[in-house]
N, C-alpha and C positions, 0 to 999 in steps of 0.2 A: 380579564374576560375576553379580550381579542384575540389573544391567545387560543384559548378555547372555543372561541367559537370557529377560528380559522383553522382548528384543526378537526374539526369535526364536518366542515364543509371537505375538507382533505379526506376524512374516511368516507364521504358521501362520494366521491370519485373514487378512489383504491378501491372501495367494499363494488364497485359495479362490475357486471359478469368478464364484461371484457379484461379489466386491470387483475381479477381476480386470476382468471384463468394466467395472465403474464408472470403473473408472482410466482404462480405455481412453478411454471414454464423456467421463470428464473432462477428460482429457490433449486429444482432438481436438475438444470442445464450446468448450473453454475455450481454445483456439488460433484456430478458425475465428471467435469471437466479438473475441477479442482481435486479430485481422488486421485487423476494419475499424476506419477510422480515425478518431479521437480517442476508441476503447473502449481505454482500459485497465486492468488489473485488478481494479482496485475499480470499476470498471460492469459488467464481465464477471461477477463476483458477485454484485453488488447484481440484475443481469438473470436470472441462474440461479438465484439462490437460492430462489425459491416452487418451484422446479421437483423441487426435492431430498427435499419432504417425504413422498413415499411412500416413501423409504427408511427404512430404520431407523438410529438416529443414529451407529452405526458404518461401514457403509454411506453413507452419506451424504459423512461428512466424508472415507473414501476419495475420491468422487468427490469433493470442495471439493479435496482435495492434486491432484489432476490439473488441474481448472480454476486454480488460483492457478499454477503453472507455464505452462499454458498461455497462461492470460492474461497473464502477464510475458513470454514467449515470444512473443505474437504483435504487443505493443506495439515489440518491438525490429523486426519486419519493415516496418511504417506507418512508424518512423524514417526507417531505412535507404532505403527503395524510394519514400515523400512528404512526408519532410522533417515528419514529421508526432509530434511524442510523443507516446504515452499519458498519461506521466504528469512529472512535472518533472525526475524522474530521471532520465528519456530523455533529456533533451536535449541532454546528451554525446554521447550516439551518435549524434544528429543531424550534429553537428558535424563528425567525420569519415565518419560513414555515408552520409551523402546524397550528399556528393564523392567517394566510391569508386563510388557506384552512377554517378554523372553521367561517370563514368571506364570506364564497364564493368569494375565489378569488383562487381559487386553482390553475386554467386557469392559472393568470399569475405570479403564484409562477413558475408554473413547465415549462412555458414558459420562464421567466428569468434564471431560471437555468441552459434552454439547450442553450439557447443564448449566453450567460455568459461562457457557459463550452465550445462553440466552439469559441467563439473569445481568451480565455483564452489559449484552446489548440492549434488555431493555429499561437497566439505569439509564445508561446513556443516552438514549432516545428521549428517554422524558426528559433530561438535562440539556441536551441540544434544543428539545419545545421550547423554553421557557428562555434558553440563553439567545440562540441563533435571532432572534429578532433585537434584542436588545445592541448584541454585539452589532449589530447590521447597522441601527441606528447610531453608535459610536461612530462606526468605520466613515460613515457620511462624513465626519468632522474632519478624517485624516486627509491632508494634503499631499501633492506629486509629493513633495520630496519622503518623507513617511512613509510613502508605499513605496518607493524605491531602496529606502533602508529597507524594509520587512522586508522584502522579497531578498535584499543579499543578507539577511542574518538568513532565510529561510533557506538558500544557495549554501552557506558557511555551514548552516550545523546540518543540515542532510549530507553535506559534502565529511564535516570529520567525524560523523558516526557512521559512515559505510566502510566496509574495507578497514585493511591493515594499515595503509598508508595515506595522508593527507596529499603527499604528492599525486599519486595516482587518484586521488577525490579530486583533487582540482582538474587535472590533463583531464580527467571524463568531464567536468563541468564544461572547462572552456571551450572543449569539442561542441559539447551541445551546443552552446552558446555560440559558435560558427554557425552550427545547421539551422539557429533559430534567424541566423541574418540573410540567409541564401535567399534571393526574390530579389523586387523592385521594392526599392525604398518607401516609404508612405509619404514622405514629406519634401522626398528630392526629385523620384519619379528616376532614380538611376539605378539599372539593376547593380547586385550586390553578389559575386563568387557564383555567376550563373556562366561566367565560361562561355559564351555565345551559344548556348542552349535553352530553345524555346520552353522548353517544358520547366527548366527550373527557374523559370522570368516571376512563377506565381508561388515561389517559395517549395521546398518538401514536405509532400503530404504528410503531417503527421501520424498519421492513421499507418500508411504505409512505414514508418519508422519504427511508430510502436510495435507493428504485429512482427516487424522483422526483427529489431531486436528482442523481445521476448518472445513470441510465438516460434519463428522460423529458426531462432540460436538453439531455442531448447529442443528442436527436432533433429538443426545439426549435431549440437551434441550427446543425445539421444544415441543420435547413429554412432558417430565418432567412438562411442563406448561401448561399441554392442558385443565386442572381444572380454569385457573388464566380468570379473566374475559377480552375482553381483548376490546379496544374502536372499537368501527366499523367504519370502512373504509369512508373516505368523498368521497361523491358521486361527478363528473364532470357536473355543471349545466352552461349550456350557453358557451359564446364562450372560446376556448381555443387561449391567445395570448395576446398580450400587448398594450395596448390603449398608446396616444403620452404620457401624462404624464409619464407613468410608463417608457418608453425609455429614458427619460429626465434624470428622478433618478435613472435608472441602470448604462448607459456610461459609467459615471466614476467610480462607483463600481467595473465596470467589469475592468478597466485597474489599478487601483490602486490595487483590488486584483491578476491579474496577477503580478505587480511589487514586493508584496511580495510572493506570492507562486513560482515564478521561481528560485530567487537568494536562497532563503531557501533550496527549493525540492534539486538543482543542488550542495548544499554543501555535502561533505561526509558524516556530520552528521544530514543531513538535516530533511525530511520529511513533513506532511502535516498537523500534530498536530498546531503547533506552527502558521504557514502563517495564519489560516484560521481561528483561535481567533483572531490574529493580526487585521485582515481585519476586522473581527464584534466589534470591540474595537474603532478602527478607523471609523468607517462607524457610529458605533453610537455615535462617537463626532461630527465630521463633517455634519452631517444631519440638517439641516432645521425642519424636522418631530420627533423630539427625543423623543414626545408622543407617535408615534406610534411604538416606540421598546416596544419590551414585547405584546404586541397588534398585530402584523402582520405589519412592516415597510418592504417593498419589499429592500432596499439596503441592509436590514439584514441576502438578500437571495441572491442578486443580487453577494454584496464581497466574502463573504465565497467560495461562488460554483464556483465562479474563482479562487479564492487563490487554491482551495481544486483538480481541474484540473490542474493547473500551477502547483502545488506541486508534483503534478505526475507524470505529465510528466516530471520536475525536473530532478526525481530519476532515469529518463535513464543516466542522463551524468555522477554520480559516477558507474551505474552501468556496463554499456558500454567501459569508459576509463578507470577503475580503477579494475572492477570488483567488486565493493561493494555495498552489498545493505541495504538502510538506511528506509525500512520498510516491514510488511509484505508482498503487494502487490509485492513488487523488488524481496523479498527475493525467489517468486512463479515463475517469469521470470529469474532468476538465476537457479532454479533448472530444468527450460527448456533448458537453455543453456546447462545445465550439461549432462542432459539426452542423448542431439544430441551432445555429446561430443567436443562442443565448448568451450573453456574458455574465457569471457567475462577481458578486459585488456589494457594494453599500446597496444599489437600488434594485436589487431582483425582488429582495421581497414585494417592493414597488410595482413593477413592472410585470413581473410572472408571478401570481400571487399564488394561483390554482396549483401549477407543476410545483412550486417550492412544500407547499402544503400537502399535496398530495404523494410528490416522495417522504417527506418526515411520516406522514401516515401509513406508506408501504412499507417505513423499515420497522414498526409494529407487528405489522401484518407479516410481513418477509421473516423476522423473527421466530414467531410463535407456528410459523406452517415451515420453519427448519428445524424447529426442535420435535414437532409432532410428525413430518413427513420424514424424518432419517434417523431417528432412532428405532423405528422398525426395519428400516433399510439397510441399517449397518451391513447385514452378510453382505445383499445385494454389491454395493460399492466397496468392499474386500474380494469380491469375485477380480472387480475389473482392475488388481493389480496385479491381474494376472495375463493380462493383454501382453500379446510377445512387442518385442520393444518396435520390432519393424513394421506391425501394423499401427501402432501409436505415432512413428514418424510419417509415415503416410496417410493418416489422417489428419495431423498437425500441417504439415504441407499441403493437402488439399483444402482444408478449411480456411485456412491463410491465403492460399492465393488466390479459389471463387470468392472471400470476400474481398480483399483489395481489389480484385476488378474488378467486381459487382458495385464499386462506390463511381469510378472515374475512368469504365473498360478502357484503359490505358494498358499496353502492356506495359509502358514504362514505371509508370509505379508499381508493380508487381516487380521489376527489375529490381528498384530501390529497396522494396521491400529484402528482396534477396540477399542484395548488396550488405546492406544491415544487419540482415541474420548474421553473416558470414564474421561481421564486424563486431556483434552482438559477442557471439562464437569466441572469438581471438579474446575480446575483452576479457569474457572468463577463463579462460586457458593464462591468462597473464594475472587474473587476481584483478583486474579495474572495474571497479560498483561500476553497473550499468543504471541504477537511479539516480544520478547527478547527470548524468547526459543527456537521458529524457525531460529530467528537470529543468534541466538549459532549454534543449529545442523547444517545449512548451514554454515557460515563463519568460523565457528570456525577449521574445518580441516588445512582451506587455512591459517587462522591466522599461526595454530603452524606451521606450512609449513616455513611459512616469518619471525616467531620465530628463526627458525632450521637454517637458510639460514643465516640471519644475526648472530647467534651467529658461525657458520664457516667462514662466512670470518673476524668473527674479532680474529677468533683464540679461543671463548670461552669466550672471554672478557665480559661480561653483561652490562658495563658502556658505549658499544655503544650506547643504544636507549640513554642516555643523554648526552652523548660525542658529537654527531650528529646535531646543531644546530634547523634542521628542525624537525628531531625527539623530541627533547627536547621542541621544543614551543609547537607539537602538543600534547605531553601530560601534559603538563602543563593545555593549555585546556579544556584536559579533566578530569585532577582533579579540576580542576575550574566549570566545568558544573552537577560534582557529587557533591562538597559541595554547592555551591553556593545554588539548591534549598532547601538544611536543611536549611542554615543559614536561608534563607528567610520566610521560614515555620516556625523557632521557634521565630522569631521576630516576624511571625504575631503572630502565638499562646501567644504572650509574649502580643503583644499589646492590642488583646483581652482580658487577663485576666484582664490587668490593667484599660481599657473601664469597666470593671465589678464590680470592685473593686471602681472605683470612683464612680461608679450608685452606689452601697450598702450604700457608706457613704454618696450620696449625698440624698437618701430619709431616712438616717436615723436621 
């Protein structure tokens, strides 16, 4: 019944004119940002966030629950309509999305997916009601050392599910894990790779890191491609929406994709990579239609974009009771919380009772006013993929830079910021996930924080994190989650050559 009743004091703040009108604000900022293409959530974030700070931090994070919707929202239309992801999550929907649209069926690709992402998110919403407090009151029990395991299983498996390579998952980790020690020490009072520069005595703005490498990369590269031919946009013919068949073969898509995207997203090392293959793996055995994968099979759009909302919304419950966050998108509402100088934990629900309540009750509200405000709007946000690329980079750069300097009118963080982009940039140009990097610069502070803490209370001992039962499974783990995908990789590479090796002798 506390439950209940604290979430309904939660809709007695979201349902007031001010928070209402924010959702809106966010719900359609964070759709029309997340439409153009290669913005997905975690840029549509990282781009809005200097923009939030005249609200008040309750205030605020209603509009963040409207923009993270929206911006997951609008990454599935770039899929479906230019073959284009947001984020690597998408790329299932790609899969059967872009072939239904190249089919004219665009209508109920992009109808299944808003379907599909509100039923998806508002399982999960009610599932995070009922859990996030419970987990929160667990989390109290977990000691430094504990949370210092999580957060490196959390570092290991975000690191070998990005990208092709575990080498290049780690070199971006440890990178972050640099930029998150740059400042003065907490405990020594010595600064730390600040070079005899005053400005980096107080550590690299996050905020400036984030916009630069997502925001400012995706403008340079924006530009950088503006030579490359690029497919034109499918036009919206006839009606937008789902005739009864296509209802028939979503249903279950959409609840079997939420069943994997929630328990995945909601584990510490969780995320939305893993659910939302899982789902298109699953969706295309179990199919009746298994000609039409590869062709435009609508459950091949219908699973993923559940899984791939279920996954994210997921990420609030380690983010929320643990304070950890298990992708980039988390890692962009962790640096919100930072900013309004909350710490996201065992004791939030404690200490911030209203704002915790009252965002669980805007992702309701955020919800139900993305499914009712953009399924009329479809044409509207297909017009805007048609923004020539060079106004899109110049709007990306100018929103990026008035808000870094609107937080700390420094040029120098606007510099950083640059600097980043540039770095952001190269990253992908080379193939190295740029989510284990930001995952360092952000958690990696707190990490050595929970490092520090556990090795004083055990005196200095270091055999606590394996002394420690719970500590010791969880890293086990997660050296289990780092070798395990080599071994798998050189067994296939193994199995392949010997496939190759029997073809030679067999036509010879």
């Amino acid at each position: 019944m506390d439950v209940l009743g604290n979430l309904l004091d939660g809709f007695g703040h979201a349902l007031s004119l001010q928070n209402l009108l924010l959702a809106v604000l966010g719900v359609t900022v964070g759709t029309l940002v997340g439409v153009l293409p290669g913005l997905g959530p975690a840029t549509t974030i990282a781009l809005l966030l200097p923009l939030t700070f005249v609200f008040d931090p309750v205030g605020a994070f209603v509009m963040f629950a409207g923009i993270y919707y929206g911006g997951m929202y609008g990454g599935s239309t770039t899929a479906i309509l230019l073959n284009i992801p947001g984020e690597t999550a998408s790329i299932p929907t790609t899969l059967e999305g872009y072939p239904m649209a190249r089919r004219g069926r665009a209508g109920a690709a992009l109808a299944t997916a808003a379907i599909g992402s509100f039923v998806a998110g508002t399982i999960s919403t009610v599932v995070i009601t009922f859990l996030a407090p419970g987990m929160s009151n667990i989390a109290k029990l977990i000691q430094p050392a504990e949370y210092f395991s999580i957060m490196v299983l959390a570092f290991v498996t975000v690191t070998s599910l990005m990208g092709d390579s575990i080498v290049r998952g780690l070199s971006s980790l440890f990178l972050g894990l640099t930029i998150g020690m740059v400042g003065i020490d907490q405990m020594t009072g010595q600064p730390r790779f600040a070079f005899g520069v005053p400005e980096l005595y107080e550590g690299l703005s996050v905020v400036a890191v984030a916009v630069g490498l997502f925001a400012v990369a995706e403008a340079v590269s924006t530009a950088a491609a503006r030579h490359q031919p690029q497919p034109p946009p499918i036009t919206l013919d006839g009606k937008i929406g789902m005739t009864r068949e296509d209802w028939r073969r979503s249903w279950k898509p959409w609840l079997r994709g939420t069943l994997f995207g929630l328990p995945i997203g909601s584990l510490p090392a969780g995320g939305a990579e893993l659910p939302t293959f899982l789902s298109y793996n699953v969706e295309k055995r179990l199919s009746k239609h298994k000609e039409e994968f590869g062709q435009g099979a609508i459950e091949g759009v219908a699973g993923p974009e559940a899984a791939n909302n279920a996954a994210f919304s997921g990420v609030l419950v380690p983010l929320l009771t643990l304070g950890i966050p298990t992708s980039a998108t988390a890692s962009m509402l962790l640096i919100a919380f930072q900013i309004y100088n909350v710490q996201p934990g065992p004791q939030l629900f404690d200490q911030q009772p209203v704002l915790v309540w009252t965002l669980i009750a805007s992702l309701y509200i955020g919800n139900v006013m993305l499914l009712v405000l953009n399924l009329p709007l479809i044409r509207l946000w297909v017009k805007l993929l048609r923004v020539p690329a060079a106004l899109l980079t110049a709007a990306i750069l100018t929103f990026a830079t008035l808000g870094v300097y609107s937080i700390s009118q420094s040029v120098f963080e606007v510099l950083v910021a640059y600097g980043f982009g540039l770095l952001g940039w190269v990253l992908h140009r080379a193939r190295y996930p740029v989510a284990p990097l930001i995952l360092g610069a952000v958690l990696g502070p707190l990490m050595e924080v929970q490092f520090r803490r556990a090795l004083a209370f055990s005196e200095g001992d270091p055999s606590v994190f394996v002394t420690r039962p719970v500590s010791l499974v969880i890293l086990l783990i997660a050296v289990a989650c780092l070798v395990g995908p080599v071994i798998v990789r050189r067994r296939t590479k193994r199995s392949a050559v010997d496939e190759s090796t029997t073809l030679t002798d067999i036509t010879r």
